[in-house]
C-alpha positions in Angstrom: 0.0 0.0 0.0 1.4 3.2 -0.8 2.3 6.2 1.4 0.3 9.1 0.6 3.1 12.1 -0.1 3.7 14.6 2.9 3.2 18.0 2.7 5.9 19.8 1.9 6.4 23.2 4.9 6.4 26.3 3.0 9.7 28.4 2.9 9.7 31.4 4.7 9.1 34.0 1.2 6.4 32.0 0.5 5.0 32.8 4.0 5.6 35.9 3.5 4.2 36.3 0.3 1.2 34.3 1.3 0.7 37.0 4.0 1.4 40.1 2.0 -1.7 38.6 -0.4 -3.8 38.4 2.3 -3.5 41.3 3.9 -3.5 42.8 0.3 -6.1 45.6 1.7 -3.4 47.1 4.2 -2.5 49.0 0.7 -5.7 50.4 0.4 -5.9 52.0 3.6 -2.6 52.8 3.8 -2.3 54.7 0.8 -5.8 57.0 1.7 -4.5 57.6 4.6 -0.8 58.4 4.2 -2.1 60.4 0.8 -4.6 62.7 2.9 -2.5 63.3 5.8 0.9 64.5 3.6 -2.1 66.5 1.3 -2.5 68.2 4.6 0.9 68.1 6.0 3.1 69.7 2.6 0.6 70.9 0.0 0.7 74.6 0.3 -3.6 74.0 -0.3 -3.7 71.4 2.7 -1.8 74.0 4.5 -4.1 76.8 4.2 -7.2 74.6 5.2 -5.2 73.6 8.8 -4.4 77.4 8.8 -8.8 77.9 8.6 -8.5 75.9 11.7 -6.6 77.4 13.8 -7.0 80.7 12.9 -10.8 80.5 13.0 -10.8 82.2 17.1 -12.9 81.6 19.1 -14.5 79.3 16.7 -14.4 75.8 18.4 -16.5 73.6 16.6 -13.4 73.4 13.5 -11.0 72.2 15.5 -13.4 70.1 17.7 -14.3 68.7 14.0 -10.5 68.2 13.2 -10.1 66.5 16.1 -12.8 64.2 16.0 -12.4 62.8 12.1 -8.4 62.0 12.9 -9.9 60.0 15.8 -12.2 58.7 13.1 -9.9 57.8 10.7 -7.5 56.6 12.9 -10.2 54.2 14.2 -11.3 53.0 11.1 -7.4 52.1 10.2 -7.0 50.1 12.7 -9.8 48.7 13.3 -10.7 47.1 9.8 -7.1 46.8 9.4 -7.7 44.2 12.4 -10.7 42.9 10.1 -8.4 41.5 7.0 -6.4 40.1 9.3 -9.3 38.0 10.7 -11.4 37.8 8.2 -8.3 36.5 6.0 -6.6 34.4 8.3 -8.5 33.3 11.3 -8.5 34.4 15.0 -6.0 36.1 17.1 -4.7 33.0 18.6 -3.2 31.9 15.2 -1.4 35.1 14.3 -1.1 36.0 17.9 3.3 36.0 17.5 3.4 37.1 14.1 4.7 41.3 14.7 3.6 42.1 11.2 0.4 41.8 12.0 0.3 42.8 14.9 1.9 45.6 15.1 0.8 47.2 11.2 -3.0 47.5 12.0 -1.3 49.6 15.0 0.5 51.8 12.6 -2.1 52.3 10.6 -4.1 53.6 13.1 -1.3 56.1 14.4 -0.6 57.6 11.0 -3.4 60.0 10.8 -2.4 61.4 14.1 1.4 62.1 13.3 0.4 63.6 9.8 -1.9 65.9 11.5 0.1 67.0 14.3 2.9 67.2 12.0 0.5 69.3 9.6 -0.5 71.8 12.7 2.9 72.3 13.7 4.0 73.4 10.0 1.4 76.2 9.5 3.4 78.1 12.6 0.2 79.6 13.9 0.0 81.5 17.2 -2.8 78.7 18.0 -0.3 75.3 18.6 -2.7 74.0 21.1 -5.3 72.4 18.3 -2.0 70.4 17.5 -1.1 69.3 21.3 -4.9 68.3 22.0 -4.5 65.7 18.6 -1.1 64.7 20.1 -2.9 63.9 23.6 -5.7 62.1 21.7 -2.9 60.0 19.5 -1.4 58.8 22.4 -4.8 58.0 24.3 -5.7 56.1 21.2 -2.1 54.7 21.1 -2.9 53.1 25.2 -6.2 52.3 23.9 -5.4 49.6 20.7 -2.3 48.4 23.2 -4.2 47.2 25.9 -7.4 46.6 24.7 -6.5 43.2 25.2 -5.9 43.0 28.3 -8.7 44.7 29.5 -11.4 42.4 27.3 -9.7 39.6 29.1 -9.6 41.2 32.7 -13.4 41.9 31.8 -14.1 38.4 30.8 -12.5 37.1 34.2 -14.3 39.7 35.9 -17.7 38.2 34.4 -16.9 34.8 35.3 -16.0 35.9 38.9 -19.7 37.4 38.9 -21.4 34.4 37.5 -19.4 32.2 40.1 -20.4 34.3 42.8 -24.4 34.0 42.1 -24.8 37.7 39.7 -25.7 35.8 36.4 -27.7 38.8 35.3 -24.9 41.0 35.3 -22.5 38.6 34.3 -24.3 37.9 31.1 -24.8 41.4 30.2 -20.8 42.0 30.3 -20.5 38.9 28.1 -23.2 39.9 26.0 -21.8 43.4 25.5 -18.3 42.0 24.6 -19.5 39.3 22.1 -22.0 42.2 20.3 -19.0 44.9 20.1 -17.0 44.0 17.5 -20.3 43.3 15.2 -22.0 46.8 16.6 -18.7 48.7 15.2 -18.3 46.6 11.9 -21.6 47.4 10.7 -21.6 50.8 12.6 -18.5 52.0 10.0 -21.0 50.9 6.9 -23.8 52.6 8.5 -22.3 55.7 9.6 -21.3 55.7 5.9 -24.9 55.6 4.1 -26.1 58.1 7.0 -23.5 60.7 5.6 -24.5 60.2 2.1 -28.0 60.5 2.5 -27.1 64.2 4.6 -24.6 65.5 1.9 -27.0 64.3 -0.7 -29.8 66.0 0.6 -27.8 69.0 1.7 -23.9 69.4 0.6 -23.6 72.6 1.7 -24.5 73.6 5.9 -22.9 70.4 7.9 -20.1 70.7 5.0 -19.4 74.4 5.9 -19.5 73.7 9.8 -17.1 70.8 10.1 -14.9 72.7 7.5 -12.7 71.5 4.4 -10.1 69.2 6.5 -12.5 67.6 8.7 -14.8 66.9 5.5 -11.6 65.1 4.1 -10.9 63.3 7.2 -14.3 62.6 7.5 -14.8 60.8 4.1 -11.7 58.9 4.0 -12.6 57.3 7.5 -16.1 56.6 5.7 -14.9 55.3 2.5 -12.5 52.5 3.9 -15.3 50.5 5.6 -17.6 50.8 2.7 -14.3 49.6 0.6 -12.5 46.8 2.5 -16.0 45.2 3.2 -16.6 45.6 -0.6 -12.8 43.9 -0.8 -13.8 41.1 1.2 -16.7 40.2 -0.2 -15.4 40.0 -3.7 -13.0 37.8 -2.2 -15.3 35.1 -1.5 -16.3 35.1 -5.0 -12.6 35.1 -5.9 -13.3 38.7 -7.5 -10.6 41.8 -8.0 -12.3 44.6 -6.3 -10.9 47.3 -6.8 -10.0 46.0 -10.6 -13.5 45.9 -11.0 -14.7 49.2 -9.7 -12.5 50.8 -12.1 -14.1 48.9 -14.6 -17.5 49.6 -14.0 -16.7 53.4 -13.0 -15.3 53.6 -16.8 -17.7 51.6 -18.4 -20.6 53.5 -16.9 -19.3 57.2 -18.2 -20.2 56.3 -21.6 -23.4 56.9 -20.8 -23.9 58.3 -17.9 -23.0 62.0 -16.8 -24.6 64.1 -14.1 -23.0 67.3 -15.3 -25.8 69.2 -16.5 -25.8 72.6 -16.3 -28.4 74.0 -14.2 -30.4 76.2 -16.0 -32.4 79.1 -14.7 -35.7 78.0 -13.3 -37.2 81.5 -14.5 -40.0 80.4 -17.4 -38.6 80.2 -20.8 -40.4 82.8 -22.4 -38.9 85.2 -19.7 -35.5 84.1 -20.5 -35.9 84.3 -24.3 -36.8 88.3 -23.6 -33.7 88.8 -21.4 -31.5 87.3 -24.2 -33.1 89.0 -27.0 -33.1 92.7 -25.1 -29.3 92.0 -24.2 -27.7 95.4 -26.2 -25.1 95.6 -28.7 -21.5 96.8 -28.7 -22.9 100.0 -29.6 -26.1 100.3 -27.4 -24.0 99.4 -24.8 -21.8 102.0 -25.0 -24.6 104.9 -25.6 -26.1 103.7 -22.4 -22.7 103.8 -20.6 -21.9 107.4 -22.5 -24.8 108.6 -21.2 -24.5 108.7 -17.5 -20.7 110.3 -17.7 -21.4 112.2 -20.5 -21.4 115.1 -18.5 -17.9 115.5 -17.8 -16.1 118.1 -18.9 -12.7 116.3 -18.8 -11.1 113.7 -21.3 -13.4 110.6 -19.3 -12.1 107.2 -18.7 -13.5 104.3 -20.4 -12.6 101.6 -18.1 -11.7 97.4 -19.6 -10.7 95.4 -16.6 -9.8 91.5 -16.8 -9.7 89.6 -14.0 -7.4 86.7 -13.9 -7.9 82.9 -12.6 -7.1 81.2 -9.7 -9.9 79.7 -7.5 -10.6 81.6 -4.0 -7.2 83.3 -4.1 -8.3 85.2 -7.6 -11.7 86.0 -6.5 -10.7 87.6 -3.2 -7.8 89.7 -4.8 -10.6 90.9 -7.4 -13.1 91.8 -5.2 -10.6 93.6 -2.6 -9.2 95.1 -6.1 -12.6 96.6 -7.7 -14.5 97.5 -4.4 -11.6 99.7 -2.4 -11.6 101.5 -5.9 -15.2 102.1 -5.7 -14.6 103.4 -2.2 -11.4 105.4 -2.7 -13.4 107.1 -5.9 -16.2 107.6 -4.1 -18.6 105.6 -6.6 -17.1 107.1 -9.7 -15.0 103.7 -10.4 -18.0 101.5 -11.4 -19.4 104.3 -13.4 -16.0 104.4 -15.4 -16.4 100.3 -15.7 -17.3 99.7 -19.6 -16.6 96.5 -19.6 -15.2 93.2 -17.5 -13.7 89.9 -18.2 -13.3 87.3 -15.8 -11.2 84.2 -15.6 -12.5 80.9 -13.6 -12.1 82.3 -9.9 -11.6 85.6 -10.7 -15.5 85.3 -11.6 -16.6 85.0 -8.2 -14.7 88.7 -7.3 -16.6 90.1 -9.9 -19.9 88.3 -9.3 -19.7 89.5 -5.5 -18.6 93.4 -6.8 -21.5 93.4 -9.4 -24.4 92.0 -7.1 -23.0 94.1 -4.6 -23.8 97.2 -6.9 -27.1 95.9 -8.0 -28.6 95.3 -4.8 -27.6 98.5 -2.7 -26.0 101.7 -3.1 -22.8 101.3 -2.1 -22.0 102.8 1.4 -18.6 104.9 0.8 -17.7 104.6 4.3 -15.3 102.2 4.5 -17.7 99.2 4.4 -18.4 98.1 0.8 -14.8 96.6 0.4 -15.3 94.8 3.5 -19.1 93.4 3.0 -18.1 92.2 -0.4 -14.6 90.6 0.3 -16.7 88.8 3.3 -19.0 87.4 1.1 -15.6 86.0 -1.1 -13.8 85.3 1.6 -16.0 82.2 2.8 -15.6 78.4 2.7 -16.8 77.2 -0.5 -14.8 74.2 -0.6 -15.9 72.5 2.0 -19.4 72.1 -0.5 -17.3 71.3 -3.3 -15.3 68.5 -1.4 -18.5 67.2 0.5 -20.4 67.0 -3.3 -17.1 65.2 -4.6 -16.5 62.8 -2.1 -19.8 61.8 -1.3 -23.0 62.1 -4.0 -20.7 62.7 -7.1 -18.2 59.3 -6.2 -21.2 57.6 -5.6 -22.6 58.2 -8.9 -19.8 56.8 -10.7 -20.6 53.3 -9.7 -24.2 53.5 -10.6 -26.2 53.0 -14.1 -28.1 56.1 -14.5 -27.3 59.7 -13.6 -29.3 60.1 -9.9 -27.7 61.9 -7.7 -26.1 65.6 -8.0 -22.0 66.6 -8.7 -19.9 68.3 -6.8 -20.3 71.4 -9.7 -23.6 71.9 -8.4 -22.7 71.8 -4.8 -20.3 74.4 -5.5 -22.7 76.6 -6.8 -24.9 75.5 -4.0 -22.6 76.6 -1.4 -22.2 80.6 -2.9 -25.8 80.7 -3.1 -25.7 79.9 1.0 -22.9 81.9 1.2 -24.7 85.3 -0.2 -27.7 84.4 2.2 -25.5 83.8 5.6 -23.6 87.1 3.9 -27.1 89.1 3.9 -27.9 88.1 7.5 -25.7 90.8 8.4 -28.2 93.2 7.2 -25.9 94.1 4.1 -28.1 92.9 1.5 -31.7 93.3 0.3 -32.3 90.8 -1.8 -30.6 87.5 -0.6 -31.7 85.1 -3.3 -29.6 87.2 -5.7 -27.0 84.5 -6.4 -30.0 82.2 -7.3 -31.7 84.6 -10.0 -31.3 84.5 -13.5 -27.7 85.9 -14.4 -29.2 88.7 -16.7 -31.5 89.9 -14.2 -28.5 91.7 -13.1 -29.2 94.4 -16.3 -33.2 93.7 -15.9 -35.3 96.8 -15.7 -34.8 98.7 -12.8 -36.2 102.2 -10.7 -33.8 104.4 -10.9 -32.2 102.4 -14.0 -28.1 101.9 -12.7 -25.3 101.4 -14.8 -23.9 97.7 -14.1 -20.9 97.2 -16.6 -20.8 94.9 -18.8 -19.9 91.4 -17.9 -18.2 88.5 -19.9 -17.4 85.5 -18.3 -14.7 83.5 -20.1 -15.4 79.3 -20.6 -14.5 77.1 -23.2 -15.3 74.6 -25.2 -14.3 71.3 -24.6 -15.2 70.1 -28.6 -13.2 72.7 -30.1 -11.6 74.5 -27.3 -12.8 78.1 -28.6 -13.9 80.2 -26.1 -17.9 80.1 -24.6 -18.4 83.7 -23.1 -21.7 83.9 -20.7 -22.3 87.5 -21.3 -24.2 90.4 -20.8 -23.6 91.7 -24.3 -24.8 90.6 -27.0 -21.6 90.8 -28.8 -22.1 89.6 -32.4 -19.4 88.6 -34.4 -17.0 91.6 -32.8 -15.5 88.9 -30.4 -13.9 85.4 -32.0 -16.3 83.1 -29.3 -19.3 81.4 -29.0 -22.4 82.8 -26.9 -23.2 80.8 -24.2 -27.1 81.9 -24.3 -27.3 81.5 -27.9 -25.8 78.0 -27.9 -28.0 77.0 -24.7 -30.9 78.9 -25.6 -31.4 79.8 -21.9 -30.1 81.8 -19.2 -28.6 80.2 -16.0 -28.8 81.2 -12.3 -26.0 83.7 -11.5 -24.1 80.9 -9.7 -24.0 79.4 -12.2 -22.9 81.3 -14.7 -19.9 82.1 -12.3 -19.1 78.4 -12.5 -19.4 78.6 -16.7 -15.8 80.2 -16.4 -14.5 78.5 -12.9 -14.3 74.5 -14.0 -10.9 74.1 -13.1 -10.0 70.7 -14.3 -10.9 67.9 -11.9 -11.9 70.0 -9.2 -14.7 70.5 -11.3 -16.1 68.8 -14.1 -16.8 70.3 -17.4 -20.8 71.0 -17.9 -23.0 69.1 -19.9 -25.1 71.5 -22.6 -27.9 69.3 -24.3 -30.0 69.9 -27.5 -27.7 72.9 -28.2 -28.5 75.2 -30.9 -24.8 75.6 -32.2 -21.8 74.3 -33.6 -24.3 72.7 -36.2 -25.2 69.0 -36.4 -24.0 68.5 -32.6 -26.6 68.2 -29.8 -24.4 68.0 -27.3 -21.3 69.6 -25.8 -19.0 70.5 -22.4 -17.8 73.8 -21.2 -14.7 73.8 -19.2 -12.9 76.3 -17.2 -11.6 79.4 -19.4 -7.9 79.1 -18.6 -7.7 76.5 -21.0 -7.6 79.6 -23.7 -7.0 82.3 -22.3 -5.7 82.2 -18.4 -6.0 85.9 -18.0 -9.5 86.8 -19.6 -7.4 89.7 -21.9 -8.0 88.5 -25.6 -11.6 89.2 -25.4 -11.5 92.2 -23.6 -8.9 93.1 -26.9 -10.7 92.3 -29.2 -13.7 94.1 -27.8 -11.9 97.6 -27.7 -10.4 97.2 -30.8 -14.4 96.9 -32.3 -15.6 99.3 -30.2 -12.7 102.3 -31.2 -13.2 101.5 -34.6 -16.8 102.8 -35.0 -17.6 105.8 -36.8 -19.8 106.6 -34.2 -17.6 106.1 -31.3 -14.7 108.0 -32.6 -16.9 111.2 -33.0 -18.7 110.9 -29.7 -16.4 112.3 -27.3 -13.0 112.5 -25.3 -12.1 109.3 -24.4 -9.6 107.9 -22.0 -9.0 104.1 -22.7 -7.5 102.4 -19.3 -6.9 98.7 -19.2 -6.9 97.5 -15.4 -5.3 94.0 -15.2 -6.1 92.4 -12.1 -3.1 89.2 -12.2 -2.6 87.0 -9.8 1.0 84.6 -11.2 3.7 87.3 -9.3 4.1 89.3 -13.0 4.1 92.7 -11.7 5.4 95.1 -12.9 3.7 93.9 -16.3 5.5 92.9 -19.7 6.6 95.9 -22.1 6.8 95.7 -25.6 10.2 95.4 -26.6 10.8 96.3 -30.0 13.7 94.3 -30.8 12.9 91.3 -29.1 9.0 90.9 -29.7 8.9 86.9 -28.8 10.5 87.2 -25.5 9.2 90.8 -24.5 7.0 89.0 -20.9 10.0 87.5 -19.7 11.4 88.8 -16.8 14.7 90.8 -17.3 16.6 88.4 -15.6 15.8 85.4 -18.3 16.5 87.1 -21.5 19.7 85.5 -22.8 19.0 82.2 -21.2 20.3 82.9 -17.3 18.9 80.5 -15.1 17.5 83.6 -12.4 14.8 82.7 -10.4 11.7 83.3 -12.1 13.5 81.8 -15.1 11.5 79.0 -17.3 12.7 75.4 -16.3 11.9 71.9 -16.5 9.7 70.9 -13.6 10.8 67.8 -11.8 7.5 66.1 -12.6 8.1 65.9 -15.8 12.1 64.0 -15.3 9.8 61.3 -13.8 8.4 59.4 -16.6 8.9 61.9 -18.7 7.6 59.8 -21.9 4.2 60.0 -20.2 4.3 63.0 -17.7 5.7 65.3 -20.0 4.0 66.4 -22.3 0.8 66.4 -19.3 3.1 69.0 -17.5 3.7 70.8 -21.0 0.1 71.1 -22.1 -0.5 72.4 -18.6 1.8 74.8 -18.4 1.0 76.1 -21.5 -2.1 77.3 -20.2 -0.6 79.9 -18.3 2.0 80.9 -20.9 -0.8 81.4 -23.3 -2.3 83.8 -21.0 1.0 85.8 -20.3 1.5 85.7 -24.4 -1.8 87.6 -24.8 -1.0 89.9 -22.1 1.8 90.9 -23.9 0.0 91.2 -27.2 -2.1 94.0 -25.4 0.9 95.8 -24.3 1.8 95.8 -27.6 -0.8 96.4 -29.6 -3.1 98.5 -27.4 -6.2 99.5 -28.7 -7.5 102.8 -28.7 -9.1 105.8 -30.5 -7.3 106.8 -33.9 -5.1 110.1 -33.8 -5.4 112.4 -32.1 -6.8 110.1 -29.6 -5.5 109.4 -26.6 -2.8 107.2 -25.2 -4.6 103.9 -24.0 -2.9 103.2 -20.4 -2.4 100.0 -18.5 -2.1 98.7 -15.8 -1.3 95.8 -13.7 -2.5 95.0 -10.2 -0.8 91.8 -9.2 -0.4 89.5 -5.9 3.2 89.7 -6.4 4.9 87.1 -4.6 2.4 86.5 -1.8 1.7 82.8 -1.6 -1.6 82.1 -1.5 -2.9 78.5 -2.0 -5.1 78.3 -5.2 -8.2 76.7 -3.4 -11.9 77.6 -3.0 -11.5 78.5 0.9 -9.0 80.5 2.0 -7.3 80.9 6.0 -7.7 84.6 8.2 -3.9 84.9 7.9 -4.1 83.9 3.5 -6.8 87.0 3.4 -5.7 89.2 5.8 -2.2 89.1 3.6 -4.1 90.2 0.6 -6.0 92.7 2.3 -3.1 94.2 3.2 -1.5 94.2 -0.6 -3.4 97.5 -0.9 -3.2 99.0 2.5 0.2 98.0 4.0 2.4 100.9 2.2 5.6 99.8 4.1 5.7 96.1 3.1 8.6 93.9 4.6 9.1 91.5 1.0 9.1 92.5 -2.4 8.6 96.0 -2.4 9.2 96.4 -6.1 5.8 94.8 -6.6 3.5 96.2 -3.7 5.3 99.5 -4.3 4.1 99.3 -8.4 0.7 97.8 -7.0 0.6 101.4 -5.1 1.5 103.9 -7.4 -1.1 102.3 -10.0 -3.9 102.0 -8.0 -2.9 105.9 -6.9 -3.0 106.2 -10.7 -6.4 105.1 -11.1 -8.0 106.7 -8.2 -6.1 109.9 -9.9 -8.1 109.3 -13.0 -11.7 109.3 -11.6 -11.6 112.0 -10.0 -14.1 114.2 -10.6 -13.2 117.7 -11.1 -13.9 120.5 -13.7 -9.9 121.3 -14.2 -8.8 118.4 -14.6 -5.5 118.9 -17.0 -5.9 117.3 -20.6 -3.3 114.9 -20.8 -1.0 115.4 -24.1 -1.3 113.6 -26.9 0.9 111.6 -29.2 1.6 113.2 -32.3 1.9 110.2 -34.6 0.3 107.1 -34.9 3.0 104.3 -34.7 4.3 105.8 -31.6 5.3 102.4 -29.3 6.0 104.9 -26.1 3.8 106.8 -23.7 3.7 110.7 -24.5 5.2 112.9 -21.7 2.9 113.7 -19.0 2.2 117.3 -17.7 2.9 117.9 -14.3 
């Protein structure tokens, strides 16, 4: 009879390697968690957010938040850390000596707590206690997942000391409670998770906005690994490649289905058809603007202002920009505004300037520039993360579009914003940010002059710019008209968001049964800095239609000033330099190929993989060049009235080198810093630039004046001339 053949003890790799497979989901979670707490820790964006934190006063409930999602998270690491483990190899008593897996649930758990108190510590803040509190609570938790043990079995003893001594009731009610624990918090993680979903679905925006951005982070990592290693696990049974096949699905089900519709204005459609069909031509436009400073007895500026992109950090510096000019002229800066283009975030600065003006007369006291840079100022990324995270992930697993994007919740989150702004009795109408976008020029008693306002998309078929726009601007501009190809009008926050899709924040909107490019029924607009990064070509080509009608020229003295409001750290702006023309917005420093700081150079990202990554990294940064090309293509060729018109002026008014994160929230210390970019005459770094911030804002102020003697600038005597004309003094 023969001896059936032994088993054969496995080496010690293929122990190992049978291990490493089944603890396969300690990647998952440690990758989430590592990824979110260096996010946090050395992103200059994750910085700012710990910054809202701590700087938020006497504001507990953030860091109370904070606190209590890195407990979360750290909970959830290590505790369904501890589930693969069991699930995957058995009970403790088997793996009991093994220190990988013992110890590693352990570390996962701890991670979130060093990150985070490593991420508090960096932001230097005068409030380091938030980050001493999360080192008290790591270490609590640290004694808790250590000796858990040992106190489950010194309960267990304690239980069978009571049932010995007679007290079955209460012996059976510890034992109970210990046996039911581990399944109350296993299905408590997956509950917990729907709970939140069903909240942030129904409302993205108030819970969102209270917890803040990091917390809302923390907070959805801690409820996506449950959901994701029980998902793990059970495709495991069926010998199934999770996370393989959720990539799968998630691709195959964007064919089909897509969520990103933009909203359109729930005004009726007849309503909207008027608004569009009474929106006024180049030339209405400016005989309505003529009118009301027609009056002046002075050579009067026509004002063109483009307003660069760059999330929060562009939409504050716009709005501190425009509204302290409105209050250091006393009201006459808006009625000097002919025309504005806006750039992805620097559409929310104008938005909040422009329903500012609509909805009261501006108080010249001192308070405009603050009431509308309070409304800017806000958290709006906490909305845009809790749509993202939550609703919009969701929906990329499922069949058919049902639930709303994080686009939405965005827009969502301004239109709370305005109406928590107008609590403060600043407002009249606080449903303004939910009202058709060209109500802002509807019919009014007295009638005001609100400048006209283009806000710059583009189109993800062709890539030429969509403008959402106040004008009807015929073929004077090289774009497509976002009311004419959507045959609607949108609310006003959303026709913010029309030129603020920054890619993968948020998603490109879905336009159905369009009425133009011909035989397409669909298309996407994406954020504007994909064309044109600093909203100037428009704006150019606009002026150069407008000073070239008959009618214009012979109306009256005109001024032509081009206000620039940049936010890249190019101040003082390029010059046309006649005898270098492709290199003329450089900085001095690079011309001749010296590698200054400032200087173009190859990014490190793009030495890694550079087959791959490159060209990402070189399509990306060309989206900024492209801008800074057509900025000096204004310099250059400025328009303005024929001879003997007057010089067309411009000028820049720049962030300089202040580093602030490009996010849709932004820290006390990020805004006070900008705030004081136009107060702070004695700055301690880069003086050149605040200094040339300064003298043209003085410049501009200096312009609107009002007066009757106002000296008539001279004029230059020749057409081609590439230089200013002296000044009188």
């Amino acid at each position: 009879m023969a001896t059936p053949p032994s088993k054969s003890k496995p080496s010690r790799w293929q122990t190992i390697a049978n291990t490493l497979h089944s603890t396969r989901g300690f990647g998952f979670i440690f990758a989430v968690v590592t990824v979110t707490g260096a996010i946090l820790a050395w992103m200059p964006q994750g910085q700012d957010l710990i910054r809202s934190v701590t700087d938020g006063g006497p504001a507990y409930l953030p860091v109370v938040a904070l606190c209590a999602s890195v407990l979360l998270l750290g909970f959830q690491a290590w505790f369904w850390s501890r589930v693969i483990v069991e699930n995957q190899i058995g009970p403790r008593a088997k793996w009991k000596d093994n220190l990988y897996l013992l110890l590693m649930p352990r570390l996962l758990g701890i991670v979130p707590f060093g990150l985070l108190f490593y991420a508090l510590l960096r932001t230097r803040s005068p409030s380091t206690w938030p980050a001493w509190i999360l080192l008290i609570l790591g270490l609590a938790f640290l004694t808790f997942v250590w000796k858990r043990e040992a106190a489950t079995d010194a309960l267990s003893a304690g239980a069978r000391k009571l049932q010995e001594s007679g007290r079955n009731r209460t012996a059976a009610a510890i034992s109970i409670s210990l046996s039911a624990l581990r399944p109350i918090v296993l299905r408590g993680g997956l509950v917990l998770a729907v709970v939140a979903m069903v909240v942030l679905i129904w409302d993205p925006v108030t819970l969102p906005v209270r917890l803040g951005p990091a917390a809302v982070v923390l907070l959805a990592v801690a409820l996506i690994i449950p959901v994701m290693t029980a998902t793990v696990l059970w495709a495991a049974t069926y010998h199934i490649r999770a996370a393989e096949a959720l990539v799968v699905i998630a691709a195959l089900f964007s064919l089909w289905v897509d969520n990103h519709a933009v909203r359109m204005a729930p005004s009726e459609k007849s309503d909207q058809a008027k608004s569009i069909a009474n929106r006024p031509t180049l030339q209405e436009a400016f005989e309505r603007w003529h009118e009301q400073v027609s009056k002046e007895n002075r050579e009067v500026p026509i004002i063109f202002i483009a307003s660069e992109g760059g999330a929060s950090r562009a939409g504050y510096w716009t709005a501190t920009v425009m509204s302290k000019l409105e209050e250091a002229t006393g009201g006459e800066f808006s009625r000097h505004v002919f025309a504005i283009s806006s750039i992805s975030g620097g559409s929310l600065g104008v938005g909040a300037f422009l329903a500012s003006l609509d909805d009261r007369k501006p108080a010249h006291d001192g308070t405009f520039a603050r009431e509308v840079s309070d409304f800017v100022g806000r958290d709006y990324l906490s909305p845009a993360l809790a749509g993202a995270l939550f609703p919009d992930l969701l929906q990329r697993f499922l069949p058919w579009p049902v639930f709303p994007d994080r686009a939405s919740a965005l827009e969502l989150g301004w239109e709370d914003g305005w109406r928590d702004h107008c609590r403060q009795g600043v407002c009249r109408d606080d449903d303004i940010m939910t009202k058709d976008y060209l109500s802002l020029w509807g019919p009014k008693t007295p009638q005001p002059w609100i400048p006209i306002w283009m806000i710059g998309g583009a189109l993800e078929e062709d890539g030429r710019p969509i403008l959402t726009s106040s004008l009807n601007f015929e073929n004077n501009i090289d774009a497509w008209d976002f009311h004419s190809v959507a045959s609607g009008d949108v609310r006003l926050s959303t026709a913010i968001l029309n030129g603020a899709r920054f890619p993968f924040v948020s998603p490109g909107g879905t336009l159905r049964n369009v009425q133009a490019p011909e035989d397409v029924s669909e298309v996407h607009i994406v954020d504007g800095g994909y064309f044109d990064a600093a909203g100037v070509e428009v704006l150019r080509e606009l002026a150069k239609s407008l000073f070239s009608s008959p009618k214009i020229i012979g109306t009256a003295r005109l001024k032509p000033i081009f206000l620039l409001i940049t936010s890249d750290g190019a101040n003082p702006p390029p010059v046309a330099d006649e005898h270098d023309q492709t290199r003329a917005s450089l900085p001095v420093a690079c011309r001749g190929g010296s590698p200054a700081h400032g200087c173009p150079g190859a990014p490190l990202l793009a030495r890694v993989a550079a087959d791959m990554i490159g060209p990402v990294v070189g399509l990306y940064q060309s989206r900024s060049a492209h801008g800074e090309r057509l900025k000096a293509h204004l310099f250059r060729d400025r328009p303005g009235l024929p001879p003997p018109g007057g010089w067309t002026e411009i000028v820049t008014l720049d962030l300089c080198a202040l580093e602030v994160p490009m996010n849709w929230a932004l820290s006390g210390n990020a805004k006070q810093g900008v705030d004081r970019l136009l107060v702070d005459r004695m700055p301690a770094v880069d003086t050149k630039c605040r200094g040339q911030n300064f003298e043209d804002f003085d410049k501009v102020v200096d312009w609107l004046k009002p007066s009757e003697t106002v000296t008539k600038v001279g004029l230059p005597q020749a057409s081609d001339s590439s230089r200013p004309p002296e000044r009188n003094k």
